[in-house]
C-alpha positions as CSV (number, residue, x, y, z in Angstrom):
1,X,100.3,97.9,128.4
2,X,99.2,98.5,124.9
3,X,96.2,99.6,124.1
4,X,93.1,97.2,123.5
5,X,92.0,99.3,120.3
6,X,92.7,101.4,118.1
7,X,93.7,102.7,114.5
8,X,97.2,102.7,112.9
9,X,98.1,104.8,110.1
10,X,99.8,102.2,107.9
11,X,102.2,103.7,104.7
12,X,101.2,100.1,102.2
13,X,104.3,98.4,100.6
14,X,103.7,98.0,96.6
15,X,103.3,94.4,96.4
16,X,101.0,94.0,99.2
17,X,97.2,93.1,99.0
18,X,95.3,95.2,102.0
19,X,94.6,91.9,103.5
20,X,98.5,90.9,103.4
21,X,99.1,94.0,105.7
22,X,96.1,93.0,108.1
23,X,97.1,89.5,108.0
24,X,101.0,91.0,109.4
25,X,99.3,93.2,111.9
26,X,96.8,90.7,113.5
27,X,99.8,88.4,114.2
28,X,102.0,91.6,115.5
29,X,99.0,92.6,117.7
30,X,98.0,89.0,118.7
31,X,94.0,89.9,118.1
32,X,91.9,88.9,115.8
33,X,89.6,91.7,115.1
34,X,91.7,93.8,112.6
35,X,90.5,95.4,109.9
36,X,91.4,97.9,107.0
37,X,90.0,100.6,105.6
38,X,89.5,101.5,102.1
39,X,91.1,98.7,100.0
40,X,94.3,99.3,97.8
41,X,95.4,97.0,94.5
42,X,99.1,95.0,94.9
43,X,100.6,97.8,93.0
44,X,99.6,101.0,94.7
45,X,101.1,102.6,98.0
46,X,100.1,105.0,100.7
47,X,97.6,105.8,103.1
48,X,95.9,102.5,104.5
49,X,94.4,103.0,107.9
50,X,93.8,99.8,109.9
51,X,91.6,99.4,112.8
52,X,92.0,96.8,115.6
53,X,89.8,95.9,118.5
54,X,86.7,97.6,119.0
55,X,87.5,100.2,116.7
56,X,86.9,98.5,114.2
57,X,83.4,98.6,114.8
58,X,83.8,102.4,113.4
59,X,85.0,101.8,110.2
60,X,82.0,102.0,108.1
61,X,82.0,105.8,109.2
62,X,85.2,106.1,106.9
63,X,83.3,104.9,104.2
64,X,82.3,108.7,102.7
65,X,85.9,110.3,103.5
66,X,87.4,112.0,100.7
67,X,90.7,110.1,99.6
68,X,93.1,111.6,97.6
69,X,95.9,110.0,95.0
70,X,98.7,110.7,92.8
71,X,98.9,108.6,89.7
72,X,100.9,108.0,86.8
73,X,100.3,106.7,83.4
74,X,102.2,105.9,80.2
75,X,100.5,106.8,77.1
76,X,100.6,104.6,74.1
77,X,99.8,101.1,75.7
78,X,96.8,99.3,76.2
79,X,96.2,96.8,79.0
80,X,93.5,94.0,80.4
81,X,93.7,95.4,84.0
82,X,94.2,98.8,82.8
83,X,97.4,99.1,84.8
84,X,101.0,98.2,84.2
85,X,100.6,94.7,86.1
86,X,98.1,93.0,83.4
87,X,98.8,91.6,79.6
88,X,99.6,94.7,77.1
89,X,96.8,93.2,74.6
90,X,97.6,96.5,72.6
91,X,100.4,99.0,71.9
92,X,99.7,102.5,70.1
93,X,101.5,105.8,69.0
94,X,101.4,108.5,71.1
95,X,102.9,111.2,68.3
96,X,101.3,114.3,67.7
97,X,99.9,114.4,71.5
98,X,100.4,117.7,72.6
99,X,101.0,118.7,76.1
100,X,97.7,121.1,75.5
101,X,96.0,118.0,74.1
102,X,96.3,116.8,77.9
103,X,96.0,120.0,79.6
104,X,92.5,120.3,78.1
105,X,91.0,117.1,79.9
106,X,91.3,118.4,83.0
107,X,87.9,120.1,83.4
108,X,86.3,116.6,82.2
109,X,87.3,115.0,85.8
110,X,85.6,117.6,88.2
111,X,82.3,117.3,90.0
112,X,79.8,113.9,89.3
113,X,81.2,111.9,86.6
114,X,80.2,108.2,85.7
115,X,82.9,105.0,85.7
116,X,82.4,101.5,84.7
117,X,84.6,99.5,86.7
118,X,87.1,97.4,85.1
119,X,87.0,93.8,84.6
120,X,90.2,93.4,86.8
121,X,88.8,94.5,90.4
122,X,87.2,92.8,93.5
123,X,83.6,94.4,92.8
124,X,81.8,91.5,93.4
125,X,78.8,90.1,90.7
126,X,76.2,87.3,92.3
127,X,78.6,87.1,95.2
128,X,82.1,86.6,92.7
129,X,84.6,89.5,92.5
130,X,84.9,90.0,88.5
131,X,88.2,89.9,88.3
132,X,88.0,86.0,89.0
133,X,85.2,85.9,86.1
134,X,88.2,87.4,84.5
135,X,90.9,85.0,85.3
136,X,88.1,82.2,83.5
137,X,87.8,84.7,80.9
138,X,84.1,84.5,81.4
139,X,81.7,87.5,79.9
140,X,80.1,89.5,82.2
141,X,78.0,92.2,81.8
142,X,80.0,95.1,83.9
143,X,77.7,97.9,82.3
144,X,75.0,97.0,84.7
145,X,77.7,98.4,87.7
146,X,78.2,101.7,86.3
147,X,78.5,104.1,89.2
148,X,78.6,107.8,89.8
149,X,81.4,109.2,91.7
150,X,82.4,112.5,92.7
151,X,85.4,114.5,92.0
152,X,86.7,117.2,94.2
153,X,89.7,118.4,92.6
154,X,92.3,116.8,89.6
155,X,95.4,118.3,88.0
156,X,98.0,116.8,85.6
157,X,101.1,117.7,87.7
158,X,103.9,116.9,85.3
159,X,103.6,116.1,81.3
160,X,106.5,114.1,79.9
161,X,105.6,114.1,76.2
162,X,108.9,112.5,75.8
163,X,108.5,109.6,77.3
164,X,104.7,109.6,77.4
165,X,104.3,109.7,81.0
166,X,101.6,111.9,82.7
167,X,100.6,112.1,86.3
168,X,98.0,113.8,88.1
169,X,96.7,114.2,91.2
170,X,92.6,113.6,92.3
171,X,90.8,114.0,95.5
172,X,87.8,111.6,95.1
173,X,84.9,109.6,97.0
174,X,85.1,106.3,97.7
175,X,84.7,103.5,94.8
176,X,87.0,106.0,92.1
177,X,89.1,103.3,89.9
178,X,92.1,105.7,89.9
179,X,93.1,103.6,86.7
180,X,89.6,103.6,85.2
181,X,90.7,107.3,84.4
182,X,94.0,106.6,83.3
183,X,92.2,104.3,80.3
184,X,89.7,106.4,79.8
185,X,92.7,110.0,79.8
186,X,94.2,107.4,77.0
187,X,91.2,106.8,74.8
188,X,90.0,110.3,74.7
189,X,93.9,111.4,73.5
190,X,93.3,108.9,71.1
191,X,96.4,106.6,72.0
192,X,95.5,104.2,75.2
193,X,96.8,104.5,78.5
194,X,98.3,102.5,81.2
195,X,98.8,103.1,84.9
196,X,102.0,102.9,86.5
197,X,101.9,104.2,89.6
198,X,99.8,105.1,92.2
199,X,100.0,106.2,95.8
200,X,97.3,107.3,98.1
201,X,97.9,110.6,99.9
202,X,95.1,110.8,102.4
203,X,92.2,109.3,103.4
204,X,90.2,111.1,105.5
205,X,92.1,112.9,108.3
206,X,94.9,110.3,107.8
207,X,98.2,111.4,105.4
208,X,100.8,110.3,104.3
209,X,103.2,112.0,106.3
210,X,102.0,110.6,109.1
211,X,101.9,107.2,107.8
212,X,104.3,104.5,109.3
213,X,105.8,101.6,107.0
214,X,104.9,98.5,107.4
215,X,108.1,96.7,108.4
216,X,109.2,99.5,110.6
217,X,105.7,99.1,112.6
218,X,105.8,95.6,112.6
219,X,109.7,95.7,114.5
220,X,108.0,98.1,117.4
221,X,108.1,97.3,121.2
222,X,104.5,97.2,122.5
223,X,105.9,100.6,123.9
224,X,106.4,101.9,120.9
225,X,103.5,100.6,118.9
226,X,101.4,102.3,121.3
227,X,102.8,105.5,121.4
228,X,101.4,105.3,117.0
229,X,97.9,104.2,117.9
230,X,95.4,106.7,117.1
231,X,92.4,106.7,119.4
232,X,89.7,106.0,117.1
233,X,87.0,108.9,118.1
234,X,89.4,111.6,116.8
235,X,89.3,110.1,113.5
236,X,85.8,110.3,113.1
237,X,85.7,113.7,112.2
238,X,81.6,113.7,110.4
239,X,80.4,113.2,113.5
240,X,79.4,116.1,115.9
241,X,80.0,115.6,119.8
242,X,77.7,115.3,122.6
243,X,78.6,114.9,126.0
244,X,76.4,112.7,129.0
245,X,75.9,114.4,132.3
246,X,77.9,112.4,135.1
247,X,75.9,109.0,136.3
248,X,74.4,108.4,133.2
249,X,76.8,106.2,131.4
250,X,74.8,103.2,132.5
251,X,71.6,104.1,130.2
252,X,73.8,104.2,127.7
253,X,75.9,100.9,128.3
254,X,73.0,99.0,129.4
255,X,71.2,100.1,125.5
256,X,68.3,102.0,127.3
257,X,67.6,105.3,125.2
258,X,68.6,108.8,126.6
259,X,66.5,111.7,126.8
260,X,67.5,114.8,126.8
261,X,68.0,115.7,129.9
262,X,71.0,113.9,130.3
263,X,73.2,115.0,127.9
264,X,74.8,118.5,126.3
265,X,76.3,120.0,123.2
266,X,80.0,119.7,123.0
267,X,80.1,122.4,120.5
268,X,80.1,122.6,116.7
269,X,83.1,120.4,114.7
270,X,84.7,120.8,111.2
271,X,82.6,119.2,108.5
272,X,85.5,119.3,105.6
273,X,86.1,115.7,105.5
274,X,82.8,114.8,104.5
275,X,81.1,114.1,101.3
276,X,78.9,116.9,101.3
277,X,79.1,118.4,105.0
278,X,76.7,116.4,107.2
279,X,76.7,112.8,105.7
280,X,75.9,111.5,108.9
281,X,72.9,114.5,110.3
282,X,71.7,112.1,112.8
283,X,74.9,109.8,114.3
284,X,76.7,111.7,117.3
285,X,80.2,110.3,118.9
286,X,79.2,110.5,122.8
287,X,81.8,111.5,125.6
288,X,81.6,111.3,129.3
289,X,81.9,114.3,131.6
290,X,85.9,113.4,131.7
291,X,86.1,113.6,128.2
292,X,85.8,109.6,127.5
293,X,85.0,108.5,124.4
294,X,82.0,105.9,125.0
295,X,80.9,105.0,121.7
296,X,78.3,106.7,118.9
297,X,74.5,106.8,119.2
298,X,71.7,108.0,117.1
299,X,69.4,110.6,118.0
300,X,65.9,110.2,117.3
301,X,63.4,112.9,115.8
302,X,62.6,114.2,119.3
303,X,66.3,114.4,120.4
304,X,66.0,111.1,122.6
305,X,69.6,109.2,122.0
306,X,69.5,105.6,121.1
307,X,73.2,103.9,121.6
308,X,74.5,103.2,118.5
309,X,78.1,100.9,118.7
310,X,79.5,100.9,122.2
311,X,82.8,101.4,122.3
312,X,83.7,102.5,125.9
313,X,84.9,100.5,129.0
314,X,82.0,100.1,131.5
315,X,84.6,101.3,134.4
């Protein structure tokens, strides 16, 4: 029998919207509460984890993972989505760019930097994602939704002066427009720039090499479906453990707060994945003596627990 949640480690088709592959998997699954994580454009690939059943009650907890990409860009070209997909409204030359010229705007896309986002995207402006003020070719003032974001690491991993292709490689917070910095790489070398491919990599603890395609997921036996379905507490890696002493599950079931007494350490966990170490200092993932996952809960300034989003079975 399959199991009644869970997360799936989807490898996203170019072509597909996020909600396309959700769409696919609800039918496949035959339950309604599906949901993805971290939304991809049409044209991009990779790491797209989607959460079904009561996990998908978790999936705000992805929301400060670090996600990394490798993109490519053609120099020379100007577009109004900023990728390869939208109207060229401009074509420049790219002679006299150097492969030094490139190499030296690496430093520029490390640590806190600030994006507008483009015009093109599903960022949403008194309720209406702009890219449908777009499509009307309505003005809308976009500067007011500048945004930091933070940059852990980018390199340019190949330089094709040739054929004015560049592509690099970012790990970035949530809410990066991968081809935001493709444009902007373009306008600082003084000759535009268009984004042609993009792929994520990983996405929290989820990679691509242990992503499944689409079609290949969606041909599985129940048997083997289940066999790919990622219980959802291991994925939740910013979120230390604690652990209820035996007959106390129904306090926390039942929404009464815990106090102390009832409950232990499970031990310290690895913090990596987050932001900046302890994004979430006062949300636990709770565990019954068996090693159950029962759901999260908060704990309160004088340790007592409050139940959070219950995830557990009741038997």
């Amino acid at each position: 029998m399959m199991k009644n949640s869970g997360v799936i480690n989807i490898n996203k088709p170019e072509g597909y919207t996020s909600h396309d592959v959700v769409a696919r998997l609800r039918r496949r699954l035959g339950i309604k509460r599906v949901g993805h994580t971290g939304t991809l454009d049409p044209m991009a690939t990779g790491v797209l984890p989607v959460c079904y059943g009561k996990a998908t009650r978790i999936i705000e907890y992805y929301d400060h993972d670090w996600k990394t990409y490798e993109a490519e860009l053609e120099l020379g070209k100007v577009s109004d989505t900023l990728d390869s997909t939208g109207e060229v409204v401009e074509e420049r030359s790219a002679a006299g760019v150097t492969r030094e010229d490139v190499l030296a705007l690496e430093p520029m896309y490390r640590g806190t930097i600030t994006q507008i986002p483009p015009r093109y995207s599903a960022l949403k402006i008194n309720g209406r994602p702009l890219y449908k003020y777009a499509r009307e070719g309505q003005e809308i003032d976009i500067d007011s939704k500048k945004r930091e974001i933070e940059i852990r690491s980018f390199a340019f991993t190949s330089i094709d002066i040739p054929t004015r292709k560049v592509s690099f490689t970012v790990t970035c917070s949530k809410g990066t427009y991968i081809r935001s910095i493709c444009a902007e790489i373009g306008e600082l070398l003084g000759t535009g720039a268009v984004m042609t491919k993009l792929e994520r990599t990983r996405s929290g603890v989820f990679e691509i090499v242990d992503a499944y395609n689409l079609d290949d997921v969606l041909a599985m036996n129940d048997e083997e479906l289940e066999k790919i379905v990622i219980d959802c507490d291991s994925t939740i890696i910013n979120l230390r453990k604690l652990v209820l002493k035996e007959g106390s599950e129904p306090f926390y079931f039942n929404g009464r707060k815990i106090e102390p007494r009832y409950y232990s350490s499970a031990g310290s966990d690895s913090f990596e994945n987050a932001n900046d170490g302890d994004i979430f200092p006062d949300l636990y993932r709770l565990y019954d003596v068996h090693g159950e996952f029962l759901g999260t809960c908060r704990m309160l300034e004088d340790g007592v627990l409050k139940p959070e989003k219950v995830i557990g079975n009741r038997d």
